[in-house]
C-alpha beads as a LAMMPS data file, in Angstrom:
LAMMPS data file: protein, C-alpha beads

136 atoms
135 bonds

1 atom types
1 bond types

-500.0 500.0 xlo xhi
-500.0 500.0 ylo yhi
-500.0 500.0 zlo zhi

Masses

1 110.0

Atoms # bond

1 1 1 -15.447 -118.452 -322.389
2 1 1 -13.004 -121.449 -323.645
3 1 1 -12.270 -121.575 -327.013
4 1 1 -11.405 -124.963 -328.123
5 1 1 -8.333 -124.900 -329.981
6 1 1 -9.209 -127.711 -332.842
7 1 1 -12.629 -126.364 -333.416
8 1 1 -11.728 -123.177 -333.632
9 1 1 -8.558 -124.569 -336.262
10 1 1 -11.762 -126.112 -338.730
11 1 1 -13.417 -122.484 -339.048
12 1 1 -10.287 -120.556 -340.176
13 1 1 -8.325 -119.853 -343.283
14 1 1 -4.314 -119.762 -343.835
15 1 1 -3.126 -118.299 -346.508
16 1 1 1.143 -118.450 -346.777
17 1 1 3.547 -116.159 -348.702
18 1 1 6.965 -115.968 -348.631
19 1 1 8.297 -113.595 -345.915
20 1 1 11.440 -111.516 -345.172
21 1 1 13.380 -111.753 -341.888
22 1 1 16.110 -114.225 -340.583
23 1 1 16.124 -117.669 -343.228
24 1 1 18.923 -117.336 -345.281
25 1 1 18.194 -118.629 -348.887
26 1 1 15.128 -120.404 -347.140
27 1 1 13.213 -117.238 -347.106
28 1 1 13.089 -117.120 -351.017
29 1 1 12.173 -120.930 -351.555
30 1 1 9.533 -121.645 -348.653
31 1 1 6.258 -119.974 -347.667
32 1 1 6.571 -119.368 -344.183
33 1 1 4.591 -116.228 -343.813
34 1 1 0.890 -117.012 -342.526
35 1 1 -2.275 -114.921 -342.931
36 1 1 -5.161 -116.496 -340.758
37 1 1 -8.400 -115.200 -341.914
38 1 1 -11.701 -116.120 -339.409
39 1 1 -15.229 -115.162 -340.354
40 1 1 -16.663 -114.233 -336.781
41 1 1 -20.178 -114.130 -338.498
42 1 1 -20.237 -117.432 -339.920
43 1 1 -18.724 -118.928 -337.076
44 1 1 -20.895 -121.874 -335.162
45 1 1 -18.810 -121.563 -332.106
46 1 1 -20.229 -117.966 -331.095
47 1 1 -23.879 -117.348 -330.735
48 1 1 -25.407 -114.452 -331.768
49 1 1 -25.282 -112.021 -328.812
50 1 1 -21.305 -113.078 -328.716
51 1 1 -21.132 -112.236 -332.449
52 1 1 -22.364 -108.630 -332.357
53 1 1 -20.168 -107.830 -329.307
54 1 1 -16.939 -109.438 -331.244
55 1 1 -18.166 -107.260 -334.613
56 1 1 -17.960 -104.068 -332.277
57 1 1 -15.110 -105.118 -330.460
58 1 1 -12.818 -106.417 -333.375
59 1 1 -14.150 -103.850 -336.009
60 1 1 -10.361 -102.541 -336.383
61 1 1 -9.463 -106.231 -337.268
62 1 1 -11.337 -106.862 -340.248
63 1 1 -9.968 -106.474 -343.742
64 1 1 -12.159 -105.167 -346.526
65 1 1 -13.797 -108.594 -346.690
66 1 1 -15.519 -108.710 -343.082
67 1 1 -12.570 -111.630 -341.981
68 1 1 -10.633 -110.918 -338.778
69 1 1 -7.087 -111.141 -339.977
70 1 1 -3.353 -112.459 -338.040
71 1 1 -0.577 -112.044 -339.753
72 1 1 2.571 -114.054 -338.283
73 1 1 5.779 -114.612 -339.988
74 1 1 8.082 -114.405 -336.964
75 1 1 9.228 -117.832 -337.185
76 1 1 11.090 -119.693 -340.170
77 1 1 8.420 -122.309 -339.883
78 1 1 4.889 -122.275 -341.640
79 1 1 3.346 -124.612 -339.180
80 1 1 4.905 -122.510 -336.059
81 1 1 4.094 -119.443 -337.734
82 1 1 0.263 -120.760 -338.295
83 1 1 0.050 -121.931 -334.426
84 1 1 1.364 -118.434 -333.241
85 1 1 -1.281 -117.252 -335.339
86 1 1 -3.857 -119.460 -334.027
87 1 1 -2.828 -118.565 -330.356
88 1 1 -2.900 -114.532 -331.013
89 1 1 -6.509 -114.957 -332.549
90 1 1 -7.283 -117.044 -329.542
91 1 1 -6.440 -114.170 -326.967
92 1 1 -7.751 -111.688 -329.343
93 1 1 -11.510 -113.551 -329.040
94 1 1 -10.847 -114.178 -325.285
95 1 1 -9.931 -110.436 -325.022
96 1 1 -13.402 -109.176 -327.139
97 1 1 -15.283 -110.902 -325.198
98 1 1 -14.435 -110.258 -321.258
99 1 1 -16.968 -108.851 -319.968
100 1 1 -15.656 -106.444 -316.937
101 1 1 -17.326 -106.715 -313.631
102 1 1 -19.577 -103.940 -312.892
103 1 1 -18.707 -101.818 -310.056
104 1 1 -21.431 -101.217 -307.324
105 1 1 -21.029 -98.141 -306.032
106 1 1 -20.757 -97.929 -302.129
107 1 1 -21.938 -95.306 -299.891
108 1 1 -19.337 -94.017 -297.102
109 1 1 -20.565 -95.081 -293.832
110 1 1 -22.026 -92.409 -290.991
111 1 1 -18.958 -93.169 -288.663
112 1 1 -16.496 -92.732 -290.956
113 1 1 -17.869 -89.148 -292.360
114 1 1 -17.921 -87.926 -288.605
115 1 1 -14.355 -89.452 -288.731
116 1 1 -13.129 -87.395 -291.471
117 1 1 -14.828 -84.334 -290.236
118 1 1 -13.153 -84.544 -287.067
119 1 1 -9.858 -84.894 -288.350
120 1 1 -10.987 -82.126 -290.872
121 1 1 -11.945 -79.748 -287.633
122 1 1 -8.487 -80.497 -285.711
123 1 1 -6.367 -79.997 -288.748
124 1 1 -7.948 -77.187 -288.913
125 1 1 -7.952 -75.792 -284.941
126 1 1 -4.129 -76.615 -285.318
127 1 1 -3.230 -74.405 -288.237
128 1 1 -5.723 -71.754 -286.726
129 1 1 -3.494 -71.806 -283.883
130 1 1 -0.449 -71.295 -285.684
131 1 1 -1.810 -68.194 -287.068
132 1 1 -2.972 -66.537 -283.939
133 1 1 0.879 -66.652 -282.892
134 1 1 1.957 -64.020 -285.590
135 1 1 -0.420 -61.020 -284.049
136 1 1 1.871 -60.692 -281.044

Bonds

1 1 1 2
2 1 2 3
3 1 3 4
4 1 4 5
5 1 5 6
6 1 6 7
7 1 7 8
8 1 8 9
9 1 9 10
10 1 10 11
11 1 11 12
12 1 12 13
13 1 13 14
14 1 14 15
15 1 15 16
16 1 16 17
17 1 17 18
18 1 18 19
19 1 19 20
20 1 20 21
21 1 21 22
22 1 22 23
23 1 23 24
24 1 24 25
25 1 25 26
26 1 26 27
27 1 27 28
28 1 28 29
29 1 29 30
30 1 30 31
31 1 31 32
32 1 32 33
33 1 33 34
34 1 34 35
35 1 35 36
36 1 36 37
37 1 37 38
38 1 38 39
39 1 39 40
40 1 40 41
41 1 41 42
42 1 42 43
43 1 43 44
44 1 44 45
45 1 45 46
46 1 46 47
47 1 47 48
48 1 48 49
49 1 49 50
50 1 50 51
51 1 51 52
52 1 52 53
53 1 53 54
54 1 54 55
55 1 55 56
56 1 56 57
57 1 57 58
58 1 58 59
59 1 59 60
60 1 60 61
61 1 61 62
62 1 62 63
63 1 63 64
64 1 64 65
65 1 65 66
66 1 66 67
67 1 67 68
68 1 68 69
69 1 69 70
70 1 70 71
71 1 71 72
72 1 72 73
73 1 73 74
74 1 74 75
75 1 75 76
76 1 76 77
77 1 77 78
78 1 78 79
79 1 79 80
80 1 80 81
81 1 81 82
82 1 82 83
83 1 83 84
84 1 84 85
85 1 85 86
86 1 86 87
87 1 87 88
88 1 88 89
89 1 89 90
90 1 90 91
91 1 91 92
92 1 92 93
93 1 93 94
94 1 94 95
95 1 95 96
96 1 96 97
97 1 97 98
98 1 98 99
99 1 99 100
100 1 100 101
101 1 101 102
102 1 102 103
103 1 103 104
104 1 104 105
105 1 105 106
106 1 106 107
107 1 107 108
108 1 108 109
109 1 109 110
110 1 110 111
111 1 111 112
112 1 112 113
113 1 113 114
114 1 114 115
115 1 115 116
116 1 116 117
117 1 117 118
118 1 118 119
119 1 119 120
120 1 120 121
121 1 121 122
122 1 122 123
123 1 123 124
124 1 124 125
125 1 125 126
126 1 126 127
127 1 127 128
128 1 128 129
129 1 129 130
130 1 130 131
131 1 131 132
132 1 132 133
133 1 133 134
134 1 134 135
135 1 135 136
């Protein structure tokens, strides 16, 4: 799946506060904290099979509201801050919907079983023979 970047920027929400952390005074005049709300079930970029499996997926995301929320206010910048969050809610949706190979199980092959049985058997003669050695 590749999620464009610009259409994925048109379906969510920012919403800015101010935030604590390194700034100086700048943290008490500017918003630079960002909250980036997306609404997986309006979205037109997912279709519906996508949807349910980001809804089971992502269900620890979601505020009250039924938006998946970011929070970022690492940076002292709101627009760094609100591509940080962009990027994390980018590998979040990658992440949900990865879809892991499924494993074929594979049957041991004839030689090898009569290979591991006959190391099985002389492992076995050998430590027989040690024993025999102690009823002298």
């Amino acid at each position: 799946m590749n999620l464009n970047k610009a259409d994925l920027q048109r379906e969510v929400q920012y919403k800015t506060s101010r935030s604590g952390g390194k700034g100086g005074q700048n943290v008490n005049k500017v918003s630079t904290k960002v909250e980036l709300l997306f609404a997986v079930n309006e979205s037109a970029l997912f279709n519906d099979e996508q949807k349910v499996m980001l809804n089971e997926k992502l269900q620890s995301r979601f505020n009250k509201d039924g938006l998946v929320q970011v929070i970022c206010d690492e940076e002292r910048s709101q627009f760094l801050n609100k591509e940080m969050a962009l990027e994390r809610l980018i590998a979040l949706l990658k992440q949900a919907l990865h879809k892991p190979k499924v494993r074929k199980p594979t049957k041991i092959s004839k030689a090898a079983n009569a290979a591991r049985l006959d190391s099985k058997k002389k492992l076995s003669a050998k430590k027989a023979g040690r024993q025999r050695g102690f009823d002298d």
